[in-house]
C-alpha positions as CSV (number, residue, x, y, z in Angstrom):
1,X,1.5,-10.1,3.7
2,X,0.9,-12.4,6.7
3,X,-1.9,-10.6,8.2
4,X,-3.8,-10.3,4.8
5,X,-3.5,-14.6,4.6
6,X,-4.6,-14.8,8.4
7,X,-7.7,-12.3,7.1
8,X,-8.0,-14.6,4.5
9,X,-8.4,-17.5,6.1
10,X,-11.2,-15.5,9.1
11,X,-12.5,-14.7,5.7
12,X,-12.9,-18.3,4.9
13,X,-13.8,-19.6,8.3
14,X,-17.0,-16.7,8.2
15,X,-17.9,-17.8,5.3
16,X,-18.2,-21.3,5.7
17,X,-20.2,-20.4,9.1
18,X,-22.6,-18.5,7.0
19,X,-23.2,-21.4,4.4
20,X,-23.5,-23.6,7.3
21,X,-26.1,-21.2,8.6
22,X,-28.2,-20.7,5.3
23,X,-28.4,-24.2,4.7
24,X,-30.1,-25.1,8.7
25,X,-31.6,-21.7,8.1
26,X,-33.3,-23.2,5.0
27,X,-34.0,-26.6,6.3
28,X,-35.0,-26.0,9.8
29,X,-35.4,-22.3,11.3
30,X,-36.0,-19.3,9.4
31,X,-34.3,-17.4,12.3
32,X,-31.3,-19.4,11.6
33,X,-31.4,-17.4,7.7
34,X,-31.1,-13.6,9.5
35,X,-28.3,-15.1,12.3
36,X,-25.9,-15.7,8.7
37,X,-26.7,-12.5,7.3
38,X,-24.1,-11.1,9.8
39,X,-21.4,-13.6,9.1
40,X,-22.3,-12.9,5.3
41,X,-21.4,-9.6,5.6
42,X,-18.2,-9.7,7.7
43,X,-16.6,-12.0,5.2
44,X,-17.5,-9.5,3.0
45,X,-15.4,-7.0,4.6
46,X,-12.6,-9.1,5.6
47,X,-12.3,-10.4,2.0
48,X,-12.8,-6.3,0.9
49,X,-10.1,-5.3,3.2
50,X,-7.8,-8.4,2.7
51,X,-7.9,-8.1,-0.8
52,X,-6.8,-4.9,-0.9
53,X,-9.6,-3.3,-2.5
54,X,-10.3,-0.8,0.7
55,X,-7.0,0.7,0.8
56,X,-7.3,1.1,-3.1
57,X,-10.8,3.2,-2.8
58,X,-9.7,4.8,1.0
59,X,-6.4,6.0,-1.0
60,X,-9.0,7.1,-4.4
61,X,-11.3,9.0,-1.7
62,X,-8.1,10.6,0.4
63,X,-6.4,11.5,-3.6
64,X,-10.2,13.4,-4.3
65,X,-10.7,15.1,-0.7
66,X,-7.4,16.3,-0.1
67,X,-6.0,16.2,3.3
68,X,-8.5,16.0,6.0
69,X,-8.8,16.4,9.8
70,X,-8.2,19.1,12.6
71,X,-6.0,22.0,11.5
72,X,-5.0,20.2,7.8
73,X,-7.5,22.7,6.1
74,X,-5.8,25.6,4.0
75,X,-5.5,28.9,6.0
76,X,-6.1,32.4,3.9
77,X,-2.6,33.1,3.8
78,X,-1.7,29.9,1.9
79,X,-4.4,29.1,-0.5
80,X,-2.3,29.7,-3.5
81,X,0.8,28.1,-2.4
82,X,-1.0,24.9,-1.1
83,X,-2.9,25.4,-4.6
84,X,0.8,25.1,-6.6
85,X,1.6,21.7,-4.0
86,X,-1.4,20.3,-5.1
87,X,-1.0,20.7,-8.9
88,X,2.6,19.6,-8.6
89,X,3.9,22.6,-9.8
90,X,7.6,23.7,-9.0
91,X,9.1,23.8,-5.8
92,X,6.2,22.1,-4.7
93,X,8.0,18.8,-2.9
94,X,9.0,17.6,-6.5
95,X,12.4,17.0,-7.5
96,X,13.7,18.6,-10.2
97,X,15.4,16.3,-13.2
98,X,18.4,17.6,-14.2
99,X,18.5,21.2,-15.6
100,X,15.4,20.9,-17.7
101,X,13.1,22.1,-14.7
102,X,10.4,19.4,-15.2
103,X,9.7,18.0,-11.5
104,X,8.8,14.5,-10.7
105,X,7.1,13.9,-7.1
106,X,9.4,12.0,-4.8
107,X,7.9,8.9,-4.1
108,X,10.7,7.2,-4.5
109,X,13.4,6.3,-7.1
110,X,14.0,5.6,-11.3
111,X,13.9,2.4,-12.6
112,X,17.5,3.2,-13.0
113,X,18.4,4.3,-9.6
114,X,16.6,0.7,-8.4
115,X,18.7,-1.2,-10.2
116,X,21.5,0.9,-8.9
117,X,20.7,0.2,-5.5
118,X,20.2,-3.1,-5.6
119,X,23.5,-3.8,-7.1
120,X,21.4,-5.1,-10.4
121,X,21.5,-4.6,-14.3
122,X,18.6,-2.6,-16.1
123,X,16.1,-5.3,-17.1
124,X,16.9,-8.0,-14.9
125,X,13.8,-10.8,-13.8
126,X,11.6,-10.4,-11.1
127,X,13.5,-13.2,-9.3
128,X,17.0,-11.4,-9.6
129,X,15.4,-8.6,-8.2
130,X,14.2,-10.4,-5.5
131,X,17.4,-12.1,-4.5
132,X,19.0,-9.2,-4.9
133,X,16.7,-7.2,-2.7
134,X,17.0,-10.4,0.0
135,X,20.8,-10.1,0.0
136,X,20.9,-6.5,0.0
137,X,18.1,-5.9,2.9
138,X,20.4,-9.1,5.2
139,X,23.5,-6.5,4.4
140,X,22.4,-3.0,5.5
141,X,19.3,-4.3,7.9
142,X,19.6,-1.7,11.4
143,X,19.3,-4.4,13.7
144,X,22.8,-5.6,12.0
145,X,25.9,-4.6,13.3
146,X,27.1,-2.8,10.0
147,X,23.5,-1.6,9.6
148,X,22.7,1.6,8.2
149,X,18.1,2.8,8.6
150,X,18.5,5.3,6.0
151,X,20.8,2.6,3.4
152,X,17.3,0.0,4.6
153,X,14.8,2.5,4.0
154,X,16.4,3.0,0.1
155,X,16.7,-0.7,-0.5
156,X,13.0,-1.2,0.1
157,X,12.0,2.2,-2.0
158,X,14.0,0.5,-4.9
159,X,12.2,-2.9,-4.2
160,X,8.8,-1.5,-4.3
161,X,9.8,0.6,-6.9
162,X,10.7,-2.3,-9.2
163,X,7.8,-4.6,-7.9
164,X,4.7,-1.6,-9.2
């Protein structure tokens, strides 16, 4: 969250740089007008990327592709399985809910598990959730002495579970 705000504010400092440069360009050198198009475009793209727009479409493009890369292709053997995984279909990587059979991919928990993990009650405001998730991550932090990574990893699931 701190490194998008520092983006930001490059974001702002290029921009104003570019103003700056189209106005002289406008009043005094032309050459002045093709020096800002540069700055023009990288606020542009710190803006894009700060704003979180590029991860958005990267994530779209990488959801449409599939997996890419050396060796991530499907191999003749496995086109039909990899086929299932990519349809979701069962014992694919989903997890199954109860005895019904319907999977559900395992990004990470229920509402209800959330609030169970966070020690809250179903329903409770975005700033209970918060403190709760601030109390709970000081608690089972690794770098604490009665720190657990796994019991850290499932608090945050449950916060940015609760926080989409």
């Amino acid at each position: 969250m701190d490194r998008d705000q520092l983006i930001m504010g490059l974001a702002a400092v290029f921009a104003g740089i570019t103003v700056l440069l189209a106005v002289l360009g406008l009043s005094y050198q032309l050459f002045l007008l093709f020096l800002a198009v540069p700055f023009g475009l990288t606020t542009y793209f710190m803006w894009y990327q700060a704003s979180g727009r590029l991860a958005e479409r990267t994530q779209q493009r990488r959801v449409r592709q599939g997996p890419s890369g050396f060796g991530t292709g499907a191999r003749r053997e496995n086109v039909r399985e990899n086929r299932r995984r990519a349809r979701g279909g069962a014992n694919a990587g989903g997890r199954t809910n109860g005895g019904t059979g319907a999977t559900r991919p395992t990004r990470g928990p229920t509402r209800a598990e959330a609030y169970r993990a966070l020690d809250l009650e179903p329903g409770a405001s975005a700033d209970e959730v918060k403190r709760a998730y601030r109390s709970k991550v000081k608690e089972v932090h690794p770098d604490t002495d009665s720190g657990d990574e796994e019991s850290f990893k499932r608090v945050n699931r449950a916060y940015e579970s609760l926080n989409e």
